[in-house]
N, C-alpha and C positions, 0 to 999 in steps of 0.2 A: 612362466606366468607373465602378462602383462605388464607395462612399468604402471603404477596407480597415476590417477588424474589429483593432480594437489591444487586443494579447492581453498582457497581464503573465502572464512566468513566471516563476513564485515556486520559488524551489528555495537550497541547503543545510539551513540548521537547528541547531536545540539538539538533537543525538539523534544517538544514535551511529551511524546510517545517516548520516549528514551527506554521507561521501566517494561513497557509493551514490547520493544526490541530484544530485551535482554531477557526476556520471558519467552519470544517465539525461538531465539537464538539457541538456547538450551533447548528443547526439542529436535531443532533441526539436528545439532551438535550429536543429541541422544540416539537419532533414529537413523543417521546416514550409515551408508554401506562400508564397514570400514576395509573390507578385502578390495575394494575399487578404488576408494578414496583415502587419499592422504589429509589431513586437516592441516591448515596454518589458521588458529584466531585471531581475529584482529577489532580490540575491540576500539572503538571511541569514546572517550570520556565527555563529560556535558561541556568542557571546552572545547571541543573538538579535535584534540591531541589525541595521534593513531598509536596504538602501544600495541606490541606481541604479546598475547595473553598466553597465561600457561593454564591447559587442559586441569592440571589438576588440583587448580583451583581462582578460575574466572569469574567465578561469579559471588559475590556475599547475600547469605538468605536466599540461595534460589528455589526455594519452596513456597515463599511467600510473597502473593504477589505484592504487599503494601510496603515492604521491607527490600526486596530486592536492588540490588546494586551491581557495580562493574569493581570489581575486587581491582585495588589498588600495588602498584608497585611494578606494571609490565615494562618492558623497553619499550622508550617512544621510539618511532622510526620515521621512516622517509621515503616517498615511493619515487622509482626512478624509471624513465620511459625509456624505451629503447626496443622495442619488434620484438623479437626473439629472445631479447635478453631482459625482459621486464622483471624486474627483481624489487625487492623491502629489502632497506637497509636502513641498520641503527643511526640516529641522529650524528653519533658520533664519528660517522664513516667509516666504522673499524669494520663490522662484520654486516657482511650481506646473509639475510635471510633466503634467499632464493627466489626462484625464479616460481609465478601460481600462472596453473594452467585455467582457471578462471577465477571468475569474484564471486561470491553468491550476498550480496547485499540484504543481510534480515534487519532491516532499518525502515522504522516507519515513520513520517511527518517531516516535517522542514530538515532539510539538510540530508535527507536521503532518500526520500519518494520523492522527490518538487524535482527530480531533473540535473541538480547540484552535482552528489555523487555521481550520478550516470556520463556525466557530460566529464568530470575528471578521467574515469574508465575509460572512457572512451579518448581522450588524450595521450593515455599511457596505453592505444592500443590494446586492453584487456579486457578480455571476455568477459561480459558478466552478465547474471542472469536476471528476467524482469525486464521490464519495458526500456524503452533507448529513452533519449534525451526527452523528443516530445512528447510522446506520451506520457513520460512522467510527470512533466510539466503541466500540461493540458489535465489530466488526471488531479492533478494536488487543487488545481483552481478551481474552486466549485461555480466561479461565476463564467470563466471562458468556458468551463466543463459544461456547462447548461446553455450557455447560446447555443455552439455546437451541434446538442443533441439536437435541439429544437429546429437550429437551422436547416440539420438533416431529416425534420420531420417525424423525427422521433417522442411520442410524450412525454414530456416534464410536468411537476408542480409548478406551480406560479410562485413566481420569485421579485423580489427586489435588491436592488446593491447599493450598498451605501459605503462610501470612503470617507477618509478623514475630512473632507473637504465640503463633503454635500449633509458631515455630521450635525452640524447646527442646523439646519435644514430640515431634519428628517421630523416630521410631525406622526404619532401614533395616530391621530385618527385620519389621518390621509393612507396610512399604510394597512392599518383594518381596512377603506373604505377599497383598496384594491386584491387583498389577501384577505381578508375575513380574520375572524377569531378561533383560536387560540393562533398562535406565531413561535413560528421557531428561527431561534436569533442562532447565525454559527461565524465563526473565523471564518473567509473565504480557503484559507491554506492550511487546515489541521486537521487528522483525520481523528478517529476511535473517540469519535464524542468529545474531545478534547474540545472544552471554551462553549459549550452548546449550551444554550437554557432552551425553555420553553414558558412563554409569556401571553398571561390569560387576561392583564388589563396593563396600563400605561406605567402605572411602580413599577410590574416585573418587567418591564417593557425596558425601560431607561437603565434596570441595575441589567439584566441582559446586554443592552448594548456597551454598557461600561465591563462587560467581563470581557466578552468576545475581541473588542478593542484592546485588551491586554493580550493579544496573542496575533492581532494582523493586523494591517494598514485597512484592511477590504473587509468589510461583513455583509452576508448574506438572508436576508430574511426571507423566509419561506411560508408559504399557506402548511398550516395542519390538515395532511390528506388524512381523511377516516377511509381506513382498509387493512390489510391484512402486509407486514410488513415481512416479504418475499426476497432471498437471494438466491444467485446462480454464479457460479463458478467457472470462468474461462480460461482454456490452455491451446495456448499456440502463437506460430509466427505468423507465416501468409496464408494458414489453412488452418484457423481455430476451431475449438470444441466447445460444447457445454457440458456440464452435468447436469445431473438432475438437480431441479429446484430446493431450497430448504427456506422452515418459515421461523421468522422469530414472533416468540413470546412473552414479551416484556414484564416483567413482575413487579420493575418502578413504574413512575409515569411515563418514562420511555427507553430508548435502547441507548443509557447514559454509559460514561467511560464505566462508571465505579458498577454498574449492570454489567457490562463487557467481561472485566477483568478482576475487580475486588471480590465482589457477590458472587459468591458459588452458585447462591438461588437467586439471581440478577434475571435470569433470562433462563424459558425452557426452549429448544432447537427441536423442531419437529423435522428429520431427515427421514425420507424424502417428503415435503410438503404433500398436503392431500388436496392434490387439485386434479378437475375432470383435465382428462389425455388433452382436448387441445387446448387450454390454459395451460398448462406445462410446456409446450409443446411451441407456443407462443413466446412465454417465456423466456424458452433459451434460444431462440429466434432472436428476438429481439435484446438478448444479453449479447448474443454474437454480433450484430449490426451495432450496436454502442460500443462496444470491442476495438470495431475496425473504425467506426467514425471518426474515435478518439486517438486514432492511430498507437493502438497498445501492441505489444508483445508480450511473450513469454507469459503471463500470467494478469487474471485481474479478478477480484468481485465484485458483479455489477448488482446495487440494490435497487429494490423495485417497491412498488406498493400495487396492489391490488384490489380494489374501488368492488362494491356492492355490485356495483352493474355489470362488471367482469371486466373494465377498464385499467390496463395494463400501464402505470409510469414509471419511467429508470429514475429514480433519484438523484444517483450517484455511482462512480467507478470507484475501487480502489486499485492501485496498480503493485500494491505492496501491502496484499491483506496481513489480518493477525493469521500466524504460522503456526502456533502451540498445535497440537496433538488435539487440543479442543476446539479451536478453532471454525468457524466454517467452512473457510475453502477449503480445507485440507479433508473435514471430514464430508462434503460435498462429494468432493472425489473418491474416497471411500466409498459410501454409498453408492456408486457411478459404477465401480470395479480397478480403481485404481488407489494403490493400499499408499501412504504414508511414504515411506521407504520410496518404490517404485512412482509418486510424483517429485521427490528428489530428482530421482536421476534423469525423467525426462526435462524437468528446467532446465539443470546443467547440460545437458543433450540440446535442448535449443537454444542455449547460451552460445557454445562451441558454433551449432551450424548456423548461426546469425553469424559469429565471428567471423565464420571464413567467407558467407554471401558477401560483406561489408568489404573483405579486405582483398575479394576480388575486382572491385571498382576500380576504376583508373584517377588514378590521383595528379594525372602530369600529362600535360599536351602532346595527343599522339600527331606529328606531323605529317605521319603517312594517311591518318583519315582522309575521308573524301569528304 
């Protein structure tokens, strides 16, 4: 029998998806292949302290998503770089945990999709699965994330940006008079609705902008598209895929965190959306083309909206969708022909062969070139 593949997954965080990580994390945890895969947990705490979690029992309340937590009392540890010999060891330098033949990072929002974590992995040499440095980066920014598109000619909604600087500045009826009404106020760097209102006159306008402000330096306001709000699901390195489409059906006034993940009846997932062949077809066309624009790997969900007229906008990417078993991406690919379980293995599969493309580059001045 083969020796197993020993996967670290890295999941909570400093970000306020924390309870979203630790919710997708148990899924992954639940549904990996345990005859292939070895597990090391590793979770982080909201100070961002790395502990060795124990399997049999990581997580408190993990049935509920309002209550869930990172169960208290793992050994902190310490990651130590070195090739070959990349190993977690205890703070206290006594005992090394060993050596992980990759990372699989189920971490959503600041400090684990923004590029942070990726950009550490990548330091200590270790594989891991999900997008490399820029793209994560480029991905978490919804305001670089929509030049981008746009620059590549891709459809976006109309948008404005406003920082702390141009905050006194920002007048609601200058920004109706370019966006229209209603407006959606967001953090530029949070995902899963996280800091998001929706603002129908100048009160909800201003307590909007004072929320969103509690969670980034950068706010993005956005036109309210009337259309049909559409995802697709992409997997791959230099040869991406789509799945089939799926639609959401908001049962708030829109696709809110507490929609996402508290409310059971938040939102109904119509899989596979019911759209004529080339709308579809279109779709994940252009889900693959914002893919590569944004320079992603390994995984992303790209959202869309779908306009009366048949007109096609990306919204947004996530490069580190929600992962539970309920999920979109995951049940995307399901729908697609690819079960749960078997989209594990291929992440980790092009986590590894991203590892060894990267680590065949040349790192040192060949003085025999011409």
């Amino acid at each position: 029998m083969s020796k197993k593949i020993r996967v670290g997954i890295l999941f909570g965080g400093r970000s306020a998806e924390h309870e979203v990580s630790l919710q997708s994390a148990k899924s992954v945890i639940d549904a990996i292949d345990r005859e292939k895969y070895e597990l090391v947990l590793l979770g982080i705490d909201r100070q961002g302290r790395w502990m060795l979690a124990d399997e049999r029992r990581y997580l408190d309340n993990p049935e509920d998503p309002k209550t869930i937590a990172l169960a208290r009392g793992g050994r902190e540890l310490g990651l130590v770089p070195g090739g070959d010999n990349r190993t977690l060891m205890e703070m206290s330098g006594k005992d090394a945990v060993g050596k992980l033949d990759v990372v699989f990072p189920v971490l959503h929002g600041t400090f684990g999709e923004d590029g942070t974590v990726q950009g550490l992995l990548k330091l200590l040499d270790m594989p891991f699965v999900g997008a490399g440095v820029l793209g994560s980066a480029v991905g978490m920014d919804k305001d670089v994330m929509k030049r981008l598109l746009r620059d590549a000619g891709i459809p976006i909604p109309r948008f404005l940006i406003c920082g702390i600087r141009e905050r006194s500045e920002m007048r609601y009826e200058a920004v109706v008079a370019a966006l229209g009404s209603p407006l959606f106020i967001k953090p530029a760097n949070c995902g899963s609705s996280v800091g998001v209102s929706k603002a129908k006159n100048e009160a909800e306008f201003r307590v909007a902008m004072d929320h969103a402000f509690r969670f980034d330096h950068k706010v993005i306001i956005e036109e309210a598209v009337a259309g049909r709000e559409i995802e697709c699901s992409v997997l791959g390195n230099e040869d991406p895929i789509a799945s089939v489409p799926g639609e959401i059906l908001p049962n708030h006034d829109f696709y809110s965190y507490e929609a996402k993940y508290i409310d059971e009846h938040g939102a109904a997932l119509m899989i596979p959306a019911e759209l004529p062949e080339d709308v579809a077809l279109r779709v994940r066309e252009m889900a693959v083309e914002a893919y590569r624009v944004l320079c992603c790997e390994g995984m992303a969900r790209v959202d869309m909206f779908l306009r009366g007229d048949g007109e096609v906008l990306v919204n947004e990417i996530n490069t580190l969708p929600g992962f539970t078993k309920i999920s979109m991406y995951p049940k995307l690919w399901d729908a697609s022909g690819i079960t749960y379980p078997e989209l594990i293995d291929r992440l980790i599969e092009l986590a590894l062969r991203r590892h060894e493309r990267d680590r065949a580059l040349t790192t040192s001045m060949d003085m025999g070139a011409p």
